[in-house]
Backbone bond lengths (Angstrom), bond angles and torsions (degrees), N, CA, C in turn:
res aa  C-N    CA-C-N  psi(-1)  N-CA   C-N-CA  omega(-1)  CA-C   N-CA-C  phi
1 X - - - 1.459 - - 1.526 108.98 -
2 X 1.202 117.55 137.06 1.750 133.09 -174.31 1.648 117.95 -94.22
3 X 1.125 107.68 83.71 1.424 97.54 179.05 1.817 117.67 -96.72
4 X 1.128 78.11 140.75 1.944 93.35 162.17 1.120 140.60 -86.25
5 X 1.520 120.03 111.83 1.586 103.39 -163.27 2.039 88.67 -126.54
6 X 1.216 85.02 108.52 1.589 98.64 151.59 1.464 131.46 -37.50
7 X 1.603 116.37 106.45 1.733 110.65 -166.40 1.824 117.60 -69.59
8 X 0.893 107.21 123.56 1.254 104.94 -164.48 1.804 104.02 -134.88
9 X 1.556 96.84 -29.51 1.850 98.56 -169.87 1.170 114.13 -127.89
10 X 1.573 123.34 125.37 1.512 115.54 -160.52 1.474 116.20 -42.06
11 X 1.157 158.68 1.79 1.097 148.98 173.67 1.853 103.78 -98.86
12 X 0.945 122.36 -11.92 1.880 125.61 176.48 1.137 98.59 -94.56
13 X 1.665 128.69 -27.22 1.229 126.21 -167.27 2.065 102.02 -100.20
14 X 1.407 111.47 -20.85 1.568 121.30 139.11 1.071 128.61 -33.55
15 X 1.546 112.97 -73.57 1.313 117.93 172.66 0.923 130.51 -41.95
16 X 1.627 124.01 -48.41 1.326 151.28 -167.33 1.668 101.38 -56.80
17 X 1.167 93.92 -56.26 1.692 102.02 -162.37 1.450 98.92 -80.06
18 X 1.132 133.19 -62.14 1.658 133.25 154.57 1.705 110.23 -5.95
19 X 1.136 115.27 -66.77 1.317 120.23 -176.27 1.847 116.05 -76.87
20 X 1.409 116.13 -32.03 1.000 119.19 -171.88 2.014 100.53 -94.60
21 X 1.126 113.22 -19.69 1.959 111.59 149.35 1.575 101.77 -71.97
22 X 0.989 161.28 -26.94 1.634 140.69 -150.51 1.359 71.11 -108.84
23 X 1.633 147.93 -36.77 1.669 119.71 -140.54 1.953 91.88 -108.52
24 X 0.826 119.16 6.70 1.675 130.66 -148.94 1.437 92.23 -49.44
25 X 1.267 121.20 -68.62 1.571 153.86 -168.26 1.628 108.25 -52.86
26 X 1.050 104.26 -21.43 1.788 127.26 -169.21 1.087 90.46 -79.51
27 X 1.539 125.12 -65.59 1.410 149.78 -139.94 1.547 95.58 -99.15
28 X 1.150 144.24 -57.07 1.671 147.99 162.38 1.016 118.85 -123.72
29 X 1.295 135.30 92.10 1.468 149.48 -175.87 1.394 103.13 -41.33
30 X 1.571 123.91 111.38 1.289 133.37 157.59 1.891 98.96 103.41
31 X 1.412 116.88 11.15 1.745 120.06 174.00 1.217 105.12 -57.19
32 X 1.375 119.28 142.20 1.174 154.51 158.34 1.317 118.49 -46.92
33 X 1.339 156.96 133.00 1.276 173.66 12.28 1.974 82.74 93.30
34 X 0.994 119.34 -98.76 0.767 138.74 174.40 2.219 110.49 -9.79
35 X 1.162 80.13 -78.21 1.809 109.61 179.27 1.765 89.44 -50.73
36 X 1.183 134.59 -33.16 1.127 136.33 174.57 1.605 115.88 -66.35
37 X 1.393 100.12 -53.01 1.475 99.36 -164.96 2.023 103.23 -73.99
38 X 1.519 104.89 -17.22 1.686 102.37 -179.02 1.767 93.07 -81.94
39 X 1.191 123.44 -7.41 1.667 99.89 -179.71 1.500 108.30 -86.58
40 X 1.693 113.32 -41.94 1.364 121.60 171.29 1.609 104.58 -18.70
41 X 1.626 79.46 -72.03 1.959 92.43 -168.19 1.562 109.54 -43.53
42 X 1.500 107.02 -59.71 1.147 83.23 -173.91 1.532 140.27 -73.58
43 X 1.699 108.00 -13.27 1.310 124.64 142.04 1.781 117.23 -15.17
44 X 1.095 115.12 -69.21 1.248 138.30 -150.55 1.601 103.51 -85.00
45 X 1.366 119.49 -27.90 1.604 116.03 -151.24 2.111 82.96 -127.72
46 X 1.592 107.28 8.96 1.926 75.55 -168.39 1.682 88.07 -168.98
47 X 1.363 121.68 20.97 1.487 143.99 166.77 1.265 116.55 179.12
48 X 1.174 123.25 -154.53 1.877 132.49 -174.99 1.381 90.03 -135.95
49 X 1.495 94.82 174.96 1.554 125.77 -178.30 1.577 128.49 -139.18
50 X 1.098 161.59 105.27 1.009 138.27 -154.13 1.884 95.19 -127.32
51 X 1.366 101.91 163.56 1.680 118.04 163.54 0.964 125.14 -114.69
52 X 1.400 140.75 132.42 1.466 126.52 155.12 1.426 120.29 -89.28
53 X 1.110 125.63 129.78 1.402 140.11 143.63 1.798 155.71 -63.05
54 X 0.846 135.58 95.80 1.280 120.26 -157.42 1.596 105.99 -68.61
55 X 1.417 89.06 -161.64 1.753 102.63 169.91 1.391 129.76 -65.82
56 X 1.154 121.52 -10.05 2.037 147.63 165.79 1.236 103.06 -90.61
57 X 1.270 127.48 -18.67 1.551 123.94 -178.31 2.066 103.74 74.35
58 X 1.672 93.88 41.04 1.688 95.20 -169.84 1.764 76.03 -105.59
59 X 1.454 100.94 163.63 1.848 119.52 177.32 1.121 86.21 -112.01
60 X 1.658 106.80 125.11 1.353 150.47 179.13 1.530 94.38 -89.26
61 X 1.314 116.32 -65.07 1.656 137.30 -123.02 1.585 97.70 -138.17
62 X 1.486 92.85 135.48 2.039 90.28 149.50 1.703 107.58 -133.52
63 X 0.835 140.74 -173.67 1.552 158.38 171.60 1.231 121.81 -174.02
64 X 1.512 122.82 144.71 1.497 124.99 -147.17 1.723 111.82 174.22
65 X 1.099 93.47 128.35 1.772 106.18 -176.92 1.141 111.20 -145.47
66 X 1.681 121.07 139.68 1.383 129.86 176.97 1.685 95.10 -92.47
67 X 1.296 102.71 175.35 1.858 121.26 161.36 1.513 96.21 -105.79
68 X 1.213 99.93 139.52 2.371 97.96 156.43 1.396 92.47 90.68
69 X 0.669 102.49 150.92 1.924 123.76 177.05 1.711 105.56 -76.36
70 X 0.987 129.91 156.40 1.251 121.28 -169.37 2.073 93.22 -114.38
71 X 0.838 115.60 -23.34 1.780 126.55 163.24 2.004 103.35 -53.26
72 X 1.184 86.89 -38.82 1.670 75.04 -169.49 1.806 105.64 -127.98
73 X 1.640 100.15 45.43 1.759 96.71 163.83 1.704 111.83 69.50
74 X 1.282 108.22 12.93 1.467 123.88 165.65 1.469 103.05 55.01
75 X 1.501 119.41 44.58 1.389 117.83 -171.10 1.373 108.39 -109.73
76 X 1.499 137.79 13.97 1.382 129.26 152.90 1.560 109.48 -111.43
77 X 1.579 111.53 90.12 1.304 120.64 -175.89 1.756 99.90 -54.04
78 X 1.275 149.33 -50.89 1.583 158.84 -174.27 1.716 98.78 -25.33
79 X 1.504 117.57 -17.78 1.459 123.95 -168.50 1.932 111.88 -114.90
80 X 1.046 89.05 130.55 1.733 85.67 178.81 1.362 115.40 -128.60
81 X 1.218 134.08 135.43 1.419 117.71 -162.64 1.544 85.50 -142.56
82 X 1.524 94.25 133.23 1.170 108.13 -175.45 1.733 114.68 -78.88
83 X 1.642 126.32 157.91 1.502 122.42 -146.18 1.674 83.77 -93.78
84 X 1.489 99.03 -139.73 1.271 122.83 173.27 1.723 116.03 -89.35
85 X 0.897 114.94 62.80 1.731 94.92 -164.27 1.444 105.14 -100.97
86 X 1.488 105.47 166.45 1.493 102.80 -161.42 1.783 96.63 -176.04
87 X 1.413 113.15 140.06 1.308 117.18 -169.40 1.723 83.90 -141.35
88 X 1.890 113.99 136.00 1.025 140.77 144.51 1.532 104.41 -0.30
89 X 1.306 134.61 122.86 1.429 153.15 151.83 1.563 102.18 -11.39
90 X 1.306 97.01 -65.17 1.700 90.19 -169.38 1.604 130.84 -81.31
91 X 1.596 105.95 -4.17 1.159 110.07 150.54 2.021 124.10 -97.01
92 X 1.208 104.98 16.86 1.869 110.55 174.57 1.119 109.96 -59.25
93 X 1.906 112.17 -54.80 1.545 106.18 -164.36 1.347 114.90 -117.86
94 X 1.606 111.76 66.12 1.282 129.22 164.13 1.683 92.63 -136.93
95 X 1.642 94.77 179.22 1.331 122.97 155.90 1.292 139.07 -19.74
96 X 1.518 104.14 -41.09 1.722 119.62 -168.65 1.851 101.15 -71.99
97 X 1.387 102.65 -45.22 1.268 89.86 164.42 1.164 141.65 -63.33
98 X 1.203 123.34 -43.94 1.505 118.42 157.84 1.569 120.07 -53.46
99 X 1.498 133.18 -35.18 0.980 150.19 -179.61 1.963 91.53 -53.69
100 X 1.189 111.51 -47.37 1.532 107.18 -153.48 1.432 94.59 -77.65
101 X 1.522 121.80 -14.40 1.463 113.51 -165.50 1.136 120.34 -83.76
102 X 1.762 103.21 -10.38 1.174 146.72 -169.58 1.340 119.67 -78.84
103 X 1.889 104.90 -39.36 1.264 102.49 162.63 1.183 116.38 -93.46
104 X 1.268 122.85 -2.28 1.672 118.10 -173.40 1.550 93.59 -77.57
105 X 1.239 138.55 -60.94 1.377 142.46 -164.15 2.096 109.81 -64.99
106 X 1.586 90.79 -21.32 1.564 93.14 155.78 1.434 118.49 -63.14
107 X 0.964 92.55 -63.93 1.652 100.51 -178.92 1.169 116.23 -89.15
108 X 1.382 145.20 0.43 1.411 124.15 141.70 1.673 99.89 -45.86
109 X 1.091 141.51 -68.55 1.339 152.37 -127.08 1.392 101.85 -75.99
110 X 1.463 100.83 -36.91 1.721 105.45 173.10 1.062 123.92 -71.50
111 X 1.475 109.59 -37.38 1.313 126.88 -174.98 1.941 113.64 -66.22
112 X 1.549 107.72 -27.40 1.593 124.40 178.66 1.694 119.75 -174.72
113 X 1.396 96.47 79.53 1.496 104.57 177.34 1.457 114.00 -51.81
114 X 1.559 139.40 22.20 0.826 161.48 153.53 1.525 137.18 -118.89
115 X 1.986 96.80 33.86 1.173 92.45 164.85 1.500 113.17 -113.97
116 X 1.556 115.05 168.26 1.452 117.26 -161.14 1.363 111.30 -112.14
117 X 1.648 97.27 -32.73 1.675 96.68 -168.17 1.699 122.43 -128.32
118 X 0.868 138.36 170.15 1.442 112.16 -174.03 1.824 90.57 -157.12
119 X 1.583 117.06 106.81 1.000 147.41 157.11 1.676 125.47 -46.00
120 X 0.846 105.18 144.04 1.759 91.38 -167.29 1.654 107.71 -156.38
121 X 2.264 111.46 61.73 1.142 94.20 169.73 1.519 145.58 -48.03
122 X 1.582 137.14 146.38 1.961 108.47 158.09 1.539 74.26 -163.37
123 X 1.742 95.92 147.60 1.739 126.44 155.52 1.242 102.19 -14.38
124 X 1.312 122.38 136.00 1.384 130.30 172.13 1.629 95.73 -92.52
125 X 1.049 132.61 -20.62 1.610 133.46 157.47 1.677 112.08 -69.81
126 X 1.466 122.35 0.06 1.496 110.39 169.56 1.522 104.61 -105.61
127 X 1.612 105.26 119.55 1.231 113.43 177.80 1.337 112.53 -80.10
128 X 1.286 134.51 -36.09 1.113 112.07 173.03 1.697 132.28 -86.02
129 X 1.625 120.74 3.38 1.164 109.90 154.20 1.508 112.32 -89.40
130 X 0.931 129.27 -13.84 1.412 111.10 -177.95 1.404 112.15 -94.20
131 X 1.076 133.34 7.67 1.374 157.35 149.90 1.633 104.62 -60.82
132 X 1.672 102.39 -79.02 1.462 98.96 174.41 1.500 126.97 -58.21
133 X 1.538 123.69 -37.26 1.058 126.62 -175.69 1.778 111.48 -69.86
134 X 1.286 110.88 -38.54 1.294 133.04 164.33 1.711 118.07 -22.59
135 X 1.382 78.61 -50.96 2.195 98.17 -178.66 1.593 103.92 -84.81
136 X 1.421 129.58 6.02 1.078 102.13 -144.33 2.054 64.95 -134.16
137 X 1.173 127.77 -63.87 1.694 120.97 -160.32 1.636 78.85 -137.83
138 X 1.748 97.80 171.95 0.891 122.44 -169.96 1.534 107.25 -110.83
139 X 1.187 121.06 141.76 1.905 136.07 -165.32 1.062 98.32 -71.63
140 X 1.035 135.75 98.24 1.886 139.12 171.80 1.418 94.33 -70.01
141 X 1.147 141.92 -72.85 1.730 137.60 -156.68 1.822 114.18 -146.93
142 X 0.806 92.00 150.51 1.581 102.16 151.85 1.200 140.93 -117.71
143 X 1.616 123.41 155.44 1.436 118.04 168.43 1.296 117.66 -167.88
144 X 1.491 104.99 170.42 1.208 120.23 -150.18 1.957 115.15 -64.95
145 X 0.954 134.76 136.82 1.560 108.62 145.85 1.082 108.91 -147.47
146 X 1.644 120.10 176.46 1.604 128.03 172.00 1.581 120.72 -13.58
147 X 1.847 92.84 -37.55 1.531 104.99 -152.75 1.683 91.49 -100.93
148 X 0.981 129.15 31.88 1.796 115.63 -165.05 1.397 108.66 86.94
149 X 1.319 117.39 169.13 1.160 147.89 122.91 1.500 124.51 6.79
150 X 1.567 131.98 59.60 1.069 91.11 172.34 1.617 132.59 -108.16
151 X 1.338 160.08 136.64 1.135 162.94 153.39 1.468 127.14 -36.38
152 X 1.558 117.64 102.74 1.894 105.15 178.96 1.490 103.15 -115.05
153 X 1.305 75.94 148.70 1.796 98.70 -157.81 1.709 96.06 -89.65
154 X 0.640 128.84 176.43 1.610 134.73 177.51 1.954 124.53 -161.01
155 X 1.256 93.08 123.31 2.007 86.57 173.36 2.041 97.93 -148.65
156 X 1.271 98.82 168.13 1.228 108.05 -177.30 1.931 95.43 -89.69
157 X 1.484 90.86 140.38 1.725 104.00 -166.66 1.345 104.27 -59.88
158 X 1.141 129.37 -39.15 1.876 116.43 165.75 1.394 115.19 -31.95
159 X 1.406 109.33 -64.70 1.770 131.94 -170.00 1.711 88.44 -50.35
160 X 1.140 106.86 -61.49 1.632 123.79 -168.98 1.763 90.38 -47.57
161 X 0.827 152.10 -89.34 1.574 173.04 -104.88 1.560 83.52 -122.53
162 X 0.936 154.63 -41.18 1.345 144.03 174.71 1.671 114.43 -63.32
163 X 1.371 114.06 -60.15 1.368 118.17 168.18 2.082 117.49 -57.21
164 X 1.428 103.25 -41.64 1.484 87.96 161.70 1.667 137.22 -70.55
165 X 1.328 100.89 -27.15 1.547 111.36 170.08 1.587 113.87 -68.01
166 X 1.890 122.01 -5.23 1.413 97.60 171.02 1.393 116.82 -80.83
167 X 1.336 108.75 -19.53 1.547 102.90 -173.18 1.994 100.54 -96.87
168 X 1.134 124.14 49.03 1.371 126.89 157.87 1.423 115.25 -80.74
């Protein structure tokens, strides 16, 4: 059984980063250590983070969203853009993933019952999030970085929270 525990106490927020440095490369081929530890932060100081755990109490999974654009000082909370998140291969194409999207759109909502939109960068070289993200909002733009290409998807957080609530 997969549980979710919301980071809240330096040792969840340990884990988090522990697992999300070993998976970096998974998640953006050739990421930074570094580029990691500035998302934590901003994880932590301008959205939440959560882990999943299996039945060993091993982290499978992370999920994670700021409020505010990070281009402009994260000062229009109404926007949520989802982090880097990423769960173990063999939990992608089941449930748990949708399950996790499930808690992110929980807790966006907690986090600002006044948000509108919910952003959804990934690699324009990862076929299978832009596949999934694909079904889920529509790709407003792309652009360039160090790391490639990447593509953010975009939907209004109802739409967002509507499509995760069918599989409840």
């Amino acid at each position: 059984m997969v549980q979710f525990e919301i980071c809240s106490k330096t040792g969840q927020w340990s884990r988090f980063t522990d697992f999300y440095v070993e998976h970096r490369t998974r998640i953006i081929p050739g990421y930074k250590v570094s580029h990691v530890l500035t998302d934590v932060q901003n994880y932590m100081k301008q959205g939440r983070g959560a882990i999943l755990v299996d039945g060993l109490n091993q982290v499978i999974g992370i999920g994670c969203f700021v409020l505010g654009l990070k281009e402009e000082g994260f000062k229009n909370k109404e926007i949520a853009v989802l982090g880097n998140c990423y769960f173990k291969e063999e939990y992608q194409n089941n449930r748990t993933f949708i399950r996790g999207l499930q808690v992110l759109a929980d807790q966006i909502w907690d986090a600002n019952r006044d948000v509108k939109e919910v952003r959804i960068p990934t690699s324009a070289s990862n076929v299978y999030t832009n596949r999934l993200y694909g079904k889920i909002a529509a790709k407003r733009y792309s652009y360039d970085t160090g790391y490639g290409t990447f593509h953010v998807y975009s939907t209004p957080y109802s739409e967002f929270a509507d499509y995760c609530d069918r599989f409840r």
